[in-house]
MARMAR-238174 format. One record per residue: residue in one letter; x, y negated, z negated of N, C-alpha, C, CB in turn. Coordinates in pm, whole numbers, plus 32768, in hexadecimal, padded with zeros to 4 digits. Glycine has a CB too. Example, Ala and Ser with C-alpha at 12.3 -4.5 7.8 and 13.67 -1.06 7.14 Angstrom:
# MARMAR-238174
A852782397CF484CE81C27CF48528814A7CF4846B81BF7C77S850580E17D3C8557806A7D36850A7FFD7CED8580803C7DC4
This chain:
# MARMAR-238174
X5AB95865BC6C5AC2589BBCF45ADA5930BCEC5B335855BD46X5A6F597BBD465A9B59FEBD1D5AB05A4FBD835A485A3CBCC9X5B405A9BBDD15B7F5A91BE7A5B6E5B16BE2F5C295A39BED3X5B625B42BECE5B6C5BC0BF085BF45BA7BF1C5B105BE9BF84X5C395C08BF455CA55C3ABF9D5C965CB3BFEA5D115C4DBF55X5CDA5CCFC04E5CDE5D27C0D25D9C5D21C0B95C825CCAC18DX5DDF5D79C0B15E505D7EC0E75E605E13C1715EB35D88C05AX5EC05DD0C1B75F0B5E0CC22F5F105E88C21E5F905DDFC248X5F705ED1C1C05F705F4DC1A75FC95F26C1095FB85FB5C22EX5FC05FB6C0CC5FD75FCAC03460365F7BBFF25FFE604BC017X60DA5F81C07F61365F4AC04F61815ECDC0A761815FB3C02EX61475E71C0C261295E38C0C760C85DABC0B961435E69C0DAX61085D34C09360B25C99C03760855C65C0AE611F5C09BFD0X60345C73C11F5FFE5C35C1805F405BFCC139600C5CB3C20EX5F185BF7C0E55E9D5B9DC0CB5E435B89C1185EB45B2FC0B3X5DB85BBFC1415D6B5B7FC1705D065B5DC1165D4B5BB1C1D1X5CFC5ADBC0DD5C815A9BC09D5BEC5A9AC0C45C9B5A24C09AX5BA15ADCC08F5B125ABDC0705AAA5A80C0145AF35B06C06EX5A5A5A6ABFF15A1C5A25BF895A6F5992BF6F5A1A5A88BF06X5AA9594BBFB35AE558F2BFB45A97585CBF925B1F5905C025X5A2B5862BF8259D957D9BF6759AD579DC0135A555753BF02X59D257B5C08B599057AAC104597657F2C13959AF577AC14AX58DD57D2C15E589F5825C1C858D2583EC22258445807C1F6X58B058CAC23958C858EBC319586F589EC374589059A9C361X58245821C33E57CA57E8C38158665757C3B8571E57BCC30BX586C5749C330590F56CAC342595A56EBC383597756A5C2D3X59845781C36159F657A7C39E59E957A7C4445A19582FC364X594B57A7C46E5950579EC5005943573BC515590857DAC54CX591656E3C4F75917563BC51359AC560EC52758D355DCC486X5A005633C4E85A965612C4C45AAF5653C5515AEC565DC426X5AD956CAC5795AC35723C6025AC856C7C6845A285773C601X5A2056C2C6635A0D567EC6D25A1055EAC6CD59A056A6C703X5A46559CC6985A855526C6B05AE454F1C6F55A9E550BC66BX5B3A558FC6A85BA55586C6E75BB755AAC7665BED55B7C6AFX5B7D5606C78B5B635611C81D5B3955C5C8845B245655C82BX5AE355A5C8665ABD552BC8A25B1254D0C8AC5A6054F6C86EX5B43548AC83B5BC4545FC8735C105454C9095C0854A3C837X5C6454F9C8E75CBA5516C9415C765535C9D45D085583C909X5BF95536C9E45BD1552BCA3F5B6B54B1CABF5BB9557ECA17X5BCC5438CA4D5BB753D3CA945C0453A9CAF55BA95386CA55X5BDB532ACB345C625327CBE25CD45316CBAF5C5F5293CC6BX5D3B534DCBDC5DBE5304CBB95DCE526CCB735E0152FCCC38X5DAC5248CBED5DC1518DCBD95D675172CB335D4C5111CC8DX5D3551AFCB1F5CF85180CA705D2051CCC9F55C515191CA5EX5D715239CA475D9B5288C9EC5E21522BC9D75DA65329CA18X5E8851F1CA2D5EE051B3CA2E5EEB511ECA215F0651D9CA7FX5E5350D8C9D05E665094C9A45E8D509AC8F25E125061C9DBX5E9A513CC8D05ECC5135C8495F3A518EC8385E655152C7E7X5F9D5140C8995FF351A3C8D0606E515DC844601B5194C9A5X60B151E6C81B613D51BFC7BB619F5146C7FE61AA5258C7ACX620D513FC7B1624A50D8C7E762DD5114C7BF62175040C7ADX635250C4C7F863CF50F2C7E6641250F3C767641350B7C832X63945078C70463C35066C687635D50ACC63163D94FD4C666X62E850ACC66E628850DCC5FF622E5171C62C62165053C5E3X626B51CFC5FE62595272C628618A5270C5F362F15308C597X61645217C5F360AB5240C5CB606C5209C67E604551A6C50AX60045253C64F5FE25250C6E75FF052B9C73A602751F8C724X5F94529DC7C55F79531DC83160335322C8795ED252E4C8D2X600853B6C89B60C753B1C8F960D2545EC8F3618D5345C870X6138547EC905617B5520C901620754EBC8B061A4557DC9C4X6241554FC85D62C85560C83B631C55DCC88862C65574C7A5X630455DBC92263405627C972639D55F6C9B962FA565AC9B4X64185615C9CF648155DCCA4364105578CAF264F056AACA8AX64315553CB0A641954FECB8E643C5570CBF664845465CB9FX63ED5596CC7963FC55DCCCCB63FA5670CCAF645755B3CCFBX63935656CC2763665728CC0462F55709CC20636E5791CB4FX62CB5781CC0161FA579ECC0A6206577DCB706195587ACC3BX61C4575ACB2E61AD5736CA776185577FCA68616556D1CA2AX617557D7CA186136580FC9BC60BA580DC9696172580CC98BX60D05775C94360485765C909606E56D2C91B601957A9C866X5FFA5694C8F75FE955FFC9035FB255BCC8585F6555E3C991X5FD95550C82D5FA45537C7B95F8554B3C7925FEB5568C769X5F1854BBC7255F0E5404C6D05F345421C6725E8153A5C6ABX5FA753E0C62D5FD353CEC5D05F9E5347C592604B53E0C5E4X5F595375C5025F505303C48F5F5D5300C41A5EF752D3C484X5F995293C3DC5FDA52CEC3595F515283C310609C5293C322X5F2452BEC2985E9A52D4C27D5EB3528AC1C55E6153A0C299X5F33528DC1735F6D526DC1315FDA5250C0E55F50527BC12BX603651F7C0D55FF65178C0745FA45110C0DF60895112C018X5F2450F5C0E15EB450BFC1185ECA5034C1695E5450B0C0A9X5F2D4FE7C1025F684F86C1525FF54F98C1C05F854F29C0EFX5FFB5011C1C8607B501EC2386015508CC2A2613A507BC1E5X5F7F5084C2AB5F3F50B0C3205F5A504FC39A5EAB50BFC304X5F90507EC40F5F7F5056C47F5ED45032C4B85FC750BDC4C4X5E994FB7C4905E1C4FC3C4B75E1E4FAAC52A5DC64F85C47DX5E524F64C5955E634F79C6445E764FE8C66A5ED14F38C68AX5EC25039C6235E9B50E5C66C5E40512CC65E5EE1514AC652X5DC950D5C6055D515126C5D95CD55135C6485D1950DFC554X5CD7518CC6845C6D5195C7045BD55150C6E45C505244C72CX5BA150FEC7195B1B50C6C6FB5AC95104C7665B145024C6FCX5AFC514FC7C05A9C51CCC7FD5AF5524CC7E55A7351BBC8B4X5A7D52A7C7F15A0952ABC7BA59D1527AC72759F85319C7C7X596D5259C71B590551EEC6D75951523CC64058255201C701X592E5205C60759355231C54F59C55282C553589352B8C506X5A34529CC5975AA352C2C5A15ACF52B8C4FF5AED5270C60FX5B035213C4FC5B4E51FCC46D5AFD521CC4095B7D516FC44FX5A875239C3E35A42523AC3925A2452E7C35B59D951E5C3C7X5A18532DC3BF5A2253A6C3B35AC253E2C37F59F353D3C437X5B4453A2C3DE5BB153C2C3965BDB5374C2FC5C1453AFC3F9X5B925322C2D75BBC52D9C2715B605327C22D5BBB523FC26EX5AF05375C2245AB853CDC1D15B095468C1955A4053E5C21FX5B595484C2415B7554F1C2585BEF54F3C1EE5B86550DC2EBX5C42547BC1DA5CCE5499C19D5CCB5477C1135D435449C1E0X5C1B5444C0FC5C135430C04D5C0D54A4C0265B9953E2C004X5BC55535C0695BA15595C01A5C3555D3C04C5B0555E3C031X5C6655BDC07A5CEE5620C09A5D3755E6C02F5D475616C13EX5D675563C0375DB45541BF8B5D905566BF095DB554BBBF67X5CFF5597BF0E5CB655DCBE6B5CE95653BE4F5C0B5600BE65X5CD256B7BEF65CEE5748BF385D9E571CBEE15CD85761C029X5DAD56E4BF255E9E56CBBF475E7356E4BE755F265592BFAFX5E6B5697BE4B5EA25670BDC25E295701BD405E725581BDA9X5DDC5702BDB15DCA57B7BD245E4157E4BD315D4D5866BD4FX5E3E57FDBDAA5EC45895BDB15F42587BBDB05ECC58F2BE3AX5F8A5801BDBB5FDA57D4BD635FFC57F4BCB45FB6576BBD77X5F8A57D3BC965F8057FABBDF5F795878BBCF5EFB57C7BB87X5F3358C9BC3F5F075950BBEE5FA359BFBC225E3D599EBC3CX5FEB5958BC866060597ABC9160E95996BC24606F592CBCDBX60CD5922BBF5611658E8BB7960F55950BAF760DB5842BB59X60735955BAC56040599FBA6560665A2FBA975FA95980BA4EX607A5A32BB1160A25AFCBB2860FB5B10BAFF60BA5B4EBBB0X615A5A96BAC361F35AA8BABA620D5A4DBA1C62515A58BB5FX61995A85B9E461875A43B96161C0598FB95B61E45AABB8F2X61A65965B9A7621458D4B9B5617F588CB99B628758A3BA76X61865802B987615857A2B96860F4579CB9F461C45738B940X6067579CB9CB6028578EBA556033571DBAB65FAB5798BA45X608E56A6BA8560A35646BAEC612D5654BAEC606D55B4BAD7X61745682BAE161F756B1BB22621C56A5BBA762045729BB11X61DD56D4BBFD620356BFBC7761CC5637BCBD61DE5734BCBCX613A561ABC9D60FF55B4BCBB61795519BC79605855CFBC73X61AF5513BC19620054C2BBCD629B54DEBC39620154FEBB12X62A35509BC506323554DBCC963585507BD2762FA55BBBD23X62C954E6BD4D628054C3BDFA62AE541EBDEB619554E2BE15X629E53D1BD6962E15331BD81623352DEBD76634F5318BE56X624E526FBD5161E35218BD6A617D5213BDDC621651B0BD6BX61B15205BE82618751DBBEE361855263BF2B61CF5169BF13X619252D6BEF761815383BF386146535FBFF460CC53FDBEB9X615A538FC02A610753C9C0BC60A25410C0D26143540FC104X606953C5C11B5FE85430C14F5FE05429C2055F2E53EBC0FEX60245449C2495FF6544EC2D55FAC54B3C35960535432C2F8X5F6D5486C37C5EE954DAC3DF5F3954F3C4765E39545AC400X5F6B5555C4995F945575C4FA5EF355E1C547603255BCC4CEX5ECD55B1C5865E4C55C3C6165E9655F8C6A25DF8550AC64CX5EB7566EC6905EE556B3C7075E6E56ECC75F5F425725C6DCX5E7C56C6C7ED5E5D5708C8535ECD5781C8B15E345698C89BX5EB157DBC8B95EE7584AC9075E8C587AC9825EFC58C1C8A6X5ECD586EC9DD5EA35873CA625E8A5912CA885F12582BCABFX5E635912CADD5ED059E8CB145F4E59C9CB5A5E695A78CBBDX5F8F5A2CCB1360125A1BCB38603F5AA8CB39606259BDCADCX608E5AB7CBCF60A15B34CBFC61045B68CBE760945B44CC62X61735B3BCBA562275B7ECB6861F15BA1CAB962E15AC6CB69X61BE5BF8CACE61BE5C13CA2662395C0EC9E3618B5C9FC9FFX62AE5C4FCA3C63345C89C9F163695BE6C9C263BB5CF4CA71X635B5B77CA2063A95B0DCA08636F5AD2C97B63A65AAACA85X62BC5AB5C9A762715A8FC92162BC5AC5C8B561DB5AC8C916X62A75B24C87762F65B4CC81063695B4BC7E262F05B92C80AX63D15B5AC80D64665B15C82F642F5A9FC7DC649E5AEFC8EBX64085A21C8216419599DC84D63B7595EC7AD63CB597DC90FX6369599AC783631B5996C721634859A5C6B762CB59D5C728X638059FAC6B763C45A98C62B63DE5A00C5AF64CB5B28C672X63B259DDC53E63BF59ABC4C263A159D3C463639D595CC4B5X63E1597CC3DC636D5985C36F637E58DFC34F638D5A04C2D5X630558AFC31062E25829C2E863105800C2B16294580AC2C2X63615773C2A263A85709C284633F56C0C1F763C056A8C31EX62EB56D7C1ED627956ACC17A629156F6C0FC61DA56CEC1A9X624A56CAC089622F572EC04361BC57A1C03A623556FBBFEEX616D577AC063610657C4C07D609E57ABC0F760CC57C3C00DX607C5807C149603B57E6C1905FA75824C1B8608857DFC1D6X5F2357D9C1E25E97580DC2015E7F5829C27D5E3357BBC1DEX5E705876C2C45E7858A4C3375DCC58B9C3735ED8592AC329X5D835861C3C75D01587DC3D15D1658CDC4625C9957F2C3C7X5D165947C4805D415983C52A5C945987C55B5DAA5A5CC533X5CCB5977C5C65C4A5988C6365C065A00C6275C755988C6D2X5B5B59EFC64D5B255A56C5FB5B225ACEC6685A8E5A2CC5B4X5B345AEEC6C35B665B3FC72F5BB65B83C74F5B725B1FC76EX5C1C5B18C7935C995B54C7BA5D0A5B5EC7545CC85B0DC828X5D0D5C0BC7735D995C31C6E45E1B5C27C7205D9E5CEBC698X5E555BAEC6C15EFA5BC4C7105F6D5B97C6CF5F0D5B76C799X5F4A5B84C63E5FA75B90C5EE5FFD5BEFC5C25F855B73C5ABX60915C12C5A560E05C78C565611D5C48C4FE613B5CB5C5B2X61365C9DC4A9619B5C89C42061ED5D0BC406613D5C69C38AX625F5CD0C3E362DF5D2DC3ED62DC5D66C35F63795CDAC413X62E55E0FC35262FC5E01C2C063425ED4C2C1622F5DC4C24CX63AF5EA6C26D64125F0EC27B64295F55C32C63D85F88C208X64665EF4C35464795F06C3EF64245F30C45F64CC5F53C3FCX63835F40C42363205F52C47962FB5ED3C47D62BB5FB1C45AX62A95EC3C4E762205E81C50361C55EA1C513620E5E4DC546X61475E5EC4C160C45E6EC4C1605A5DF3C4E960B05E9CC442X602C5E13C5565F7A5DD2C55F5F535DA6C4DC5EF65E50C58CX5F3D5D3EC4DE5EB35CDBC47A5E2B5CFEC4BC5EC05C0CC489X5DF25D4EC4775D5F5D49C4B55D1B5CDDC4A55D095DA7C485X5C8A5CBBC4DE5C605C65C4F45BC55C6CC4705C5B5C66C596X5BDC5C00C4265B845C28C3D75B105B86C3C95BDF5C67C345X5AAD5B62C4285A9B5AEFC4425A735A74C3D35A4A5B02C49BX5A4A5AA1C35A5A1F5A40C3115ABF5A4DC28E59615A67C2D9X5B2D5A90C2935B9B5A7AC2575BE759F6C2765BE35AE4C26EX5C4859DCC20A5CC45976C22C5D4E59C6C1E15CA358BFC1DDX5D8659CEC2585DF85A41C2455E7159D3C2075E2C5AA3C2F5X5EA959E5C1915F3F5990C14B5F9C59FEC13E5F2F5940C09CX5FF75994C182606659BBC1CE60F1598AC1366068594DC28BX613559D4C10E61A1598DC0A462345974C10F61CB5A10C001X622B58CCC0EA629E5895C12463245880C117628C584BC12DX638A5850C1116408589AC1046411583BC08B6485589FC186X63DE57B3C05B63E1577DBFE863B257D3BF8863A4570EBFE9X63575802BF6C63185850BEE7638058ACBEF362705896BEE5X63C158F0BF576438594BBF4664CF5929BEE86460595EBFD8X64AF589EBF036540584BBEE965035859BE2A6554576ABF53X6483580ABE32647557F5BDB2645A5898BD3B63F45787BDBBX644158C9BD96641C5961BD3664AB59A8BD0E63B659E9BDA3X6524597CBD5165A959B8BD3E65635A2BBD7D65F659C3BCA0X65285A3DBE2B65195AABBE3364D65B20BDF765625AB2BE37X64765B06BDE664225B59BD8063945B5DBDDE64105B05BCD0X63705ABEBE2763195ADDBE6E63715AE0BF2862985A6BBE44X634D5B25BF5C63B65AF5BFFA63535AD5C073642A5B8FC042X63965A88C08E635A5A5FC14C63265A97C18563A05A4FC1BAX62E25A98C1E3629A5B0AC22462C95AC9C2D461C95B12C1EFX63425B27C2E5633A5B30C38362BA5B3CC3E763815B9EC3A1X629B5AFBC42F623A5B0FC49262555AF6C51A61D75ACAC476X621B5B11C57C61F85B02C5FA61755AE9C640621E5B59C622X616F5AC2C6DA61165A98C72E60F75B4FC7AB616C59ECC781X60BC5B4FC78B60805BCEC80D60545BB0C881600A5C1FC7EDX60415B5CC8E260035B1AC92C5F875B6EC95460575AEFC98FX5F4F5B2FC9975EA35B92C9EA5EF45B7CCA575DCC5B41C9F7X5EC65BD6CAE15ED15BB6CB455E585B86CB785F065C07CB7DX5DD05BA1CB665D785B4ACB915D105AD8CB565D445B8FCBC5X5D3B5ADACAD55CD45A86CA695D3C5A0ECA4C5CA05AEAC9C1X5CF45995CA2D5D57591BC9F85D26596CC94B5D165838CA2BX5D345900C8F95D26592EC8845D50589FC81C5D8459BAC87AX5D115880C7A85D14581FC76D5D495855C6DE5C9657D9C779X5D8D57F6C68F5DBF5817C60E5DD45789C5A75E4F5867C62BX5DC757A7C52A5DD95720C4F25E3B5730C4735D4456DDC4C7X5EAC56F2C44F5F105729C3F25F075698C3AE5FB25769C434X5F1156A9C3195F285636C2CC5F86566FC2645EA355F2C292X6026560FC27F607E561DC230607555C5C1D460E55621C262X60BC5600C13A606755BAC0D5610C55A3C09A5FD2561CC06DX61415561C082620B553DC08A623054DBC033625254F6C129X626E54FBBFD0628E5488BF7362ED541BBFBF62DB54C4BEEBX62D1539ABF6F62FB5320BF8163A95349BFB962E152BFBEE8X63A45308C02F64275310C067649452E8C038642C52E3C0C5X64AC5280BFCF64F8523ABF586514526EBF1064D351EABF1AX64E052F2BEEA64D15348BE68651D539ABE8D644E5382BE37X659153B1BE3F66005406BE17659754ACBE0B665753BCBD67X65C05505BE6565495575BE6065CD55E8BE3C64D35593BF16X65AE5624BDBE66175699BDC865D056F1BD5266CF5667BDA8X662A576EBD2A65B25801BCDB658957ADBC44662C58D7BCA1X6523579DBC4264D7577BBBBF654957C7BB37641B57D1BBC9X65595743BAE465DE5761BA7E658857F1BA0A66175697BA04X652857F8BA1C64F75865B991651458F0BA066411584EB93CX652F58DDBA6365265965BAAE65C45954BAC464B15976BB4AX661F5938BAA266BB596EBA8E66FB5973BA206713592EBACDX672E59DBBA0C677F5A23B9A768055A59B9BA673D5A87B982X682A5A67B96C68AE5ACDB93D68B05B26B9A468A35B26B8A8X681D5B58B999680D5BEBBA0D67E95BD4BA6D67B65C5AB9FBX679A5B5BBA67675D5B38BAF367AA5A9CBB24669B5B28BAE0X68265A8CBB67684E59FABB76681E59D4BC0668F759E2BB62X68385966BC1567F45940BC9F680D5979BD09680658CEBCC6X67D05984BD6767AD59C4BDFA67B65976BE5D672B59F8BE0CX679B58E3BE2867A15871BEB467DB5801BE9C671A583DBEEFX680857A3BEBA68365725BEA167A456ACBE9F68AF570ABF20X67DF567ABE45676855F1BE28677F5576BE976786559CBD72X670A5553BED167345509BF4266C154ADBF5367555560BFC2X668C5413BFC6666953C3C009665353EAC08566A95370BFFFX65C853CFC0AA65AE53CAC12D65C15458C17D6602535FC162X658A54C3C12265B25541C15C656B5534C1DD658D55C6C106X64F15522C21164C1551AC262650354F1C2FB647554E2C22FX6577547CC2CD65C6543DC362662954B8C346661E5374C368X662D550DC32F66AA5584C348663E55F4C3AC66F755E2C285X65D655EBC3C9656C5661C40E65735662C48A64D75654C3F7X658955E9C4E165C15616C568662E5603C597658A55F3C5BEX66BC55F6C542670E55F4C57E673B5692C572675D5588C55BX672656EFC4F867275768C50066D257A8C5496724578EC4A1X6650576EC55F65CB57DAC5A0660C57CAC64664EC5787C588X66455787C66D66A0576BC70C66E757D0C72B671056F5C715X671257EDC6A7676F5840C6D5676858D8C6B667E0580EC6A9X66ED5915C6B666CC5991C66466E55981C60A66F559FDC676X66FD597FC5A76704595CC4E266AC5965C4A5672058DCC4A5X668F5980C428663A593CC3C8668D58EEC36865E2599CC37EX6637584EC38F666A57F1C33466825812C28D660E5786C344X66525870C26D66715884C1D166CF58F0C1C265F158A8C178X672858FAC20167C05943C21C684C58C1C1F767C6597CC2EFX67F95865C220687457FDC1F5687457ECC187687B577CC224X67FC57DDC11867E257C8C0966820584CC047674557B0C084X68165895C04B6841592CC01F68CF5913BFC66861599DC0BAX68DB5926BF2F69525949BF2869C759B5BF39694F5934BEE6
């Protein structure tokens, strides 16, 4: 596989992938699927509506009695037998078939740059991939964003960095409205249409002892364009004890985070409250 990269500016690890092994022909098929989608009636959109126990599926993760922000399908894409196939939309036509294409080449995409991660840091090229646990994560978060007229709140209300270890970011080929925080500025993600922008999540942070870090981001809203986006978090096995890879601490370098389970159920009880969940991990 032989990637381009695009980064943000000099100093700054924001990634935009090219030469990635899919066409901009896929990448619009993927697009507009998803669109289509979200622009079916309610009533069918809400027959693949989440549930109180099971977060896959159509819905918002917005308080009750706001305007949302964005609207989403959530599907977890792998380990294969814990897919929600009732949340899998059978309209529009070839839906599952196109995303079950879409998240094979993203797991090929996820696991180069994993290794070539590892090898930057002279470590064993499955190092991190070996990290991640038997049953690792792969889930497809399909955001719709409406226009939405409080920019100041959007951002506020947005402001993270990813609970994953790594993440593929496919943004809408149009509307620009991503930010990333980096030495107390913010900067615009330009829009680069046949890229897949990876995002480093606060796990590869945990596991690098800090060597690789999170990437704060935000939502910009449009005021007059909706806008489509597709994020696939790629998250080791939730069982799996996740803490800084043992060849990367030393004498000089001792740990940075605590070794822990289920980092992931610690992401919104901190993200509630302005936080970043990887402040609790911190030694």
């Amino acid at each position: 596989m032989m990637l381009c990269f695009y980064f943000l500016t000099y100093n700054i690890c924001v990634p935009q992938l090219v030469n990635h092994g899919m066409s901009i022909e896929f990448l619009g098929k993927i697009r507009d699927i998803s669109k289509q989608f979200f622009e079916l009636p309610l009533e069918e959109k809400e027959k693949y509506s989440k549930t109180s126990i099971n977060p896959d599926g159509y819905g918002t993760d917005y308080p009750k009695n706001t305007s949302p922000i964005s609207y989403r399908l959530f599907l977890k894409i792998y380990p294969e037998e814990e897919r929600s196939l009732d949340r899998w939309p059978k309209d529009p036509q070839n839906f599952g078939e196109l995303l079950n294409e879409y998240g094979m080449e993203v797991q090929k995409l996820h696991d180069f740059i994993a290794r070539a991660m590892a090898q930057s840091l002279n470590l064993e090229e499955d190092s991190f991939l070996n990290g991640y646990g038997v049953n690792s994560e792969m889930v497809l978060r399909i955001n719709y964003y409406p226009p939405f007229a409080d920019v100041d709140r959007a951002r506020v209300m947005t402001r993270h960095s990813d609970a994953s270890a790594l993440t593929f970011l496919l943004k809408d080929r149009e509307v620009e409205a991503l930010e990333v925080l980096n030495d107390g500025s913010w900067f615009k993600v330009p829009i680069i249409p046949h890229a897949i922008m990876v995002i480093i999540g606060d796990q590869i942070e945990i596991m690098s002892n800090g060597i690789f870090k999170s990437v704060e981001h935000r939502i910009r809203p449009n005021l007059e364009k909706g806008r489509i986006s597709l994020a696939m978090f790629c998250s080791p096995d939730l069982e799996k004890e996740v803490g800084p890879l043992k060849e990367l601490v030393t004498e000089d370098c001792p740990p940075l985070y605590k070794t822990m389970k289920r980092y992931k159920d610690s992401f919104e009880q901190y993200y509630i409250k302005g936080l970043r969940p990887i402040s609790a991990v911190k030694i």
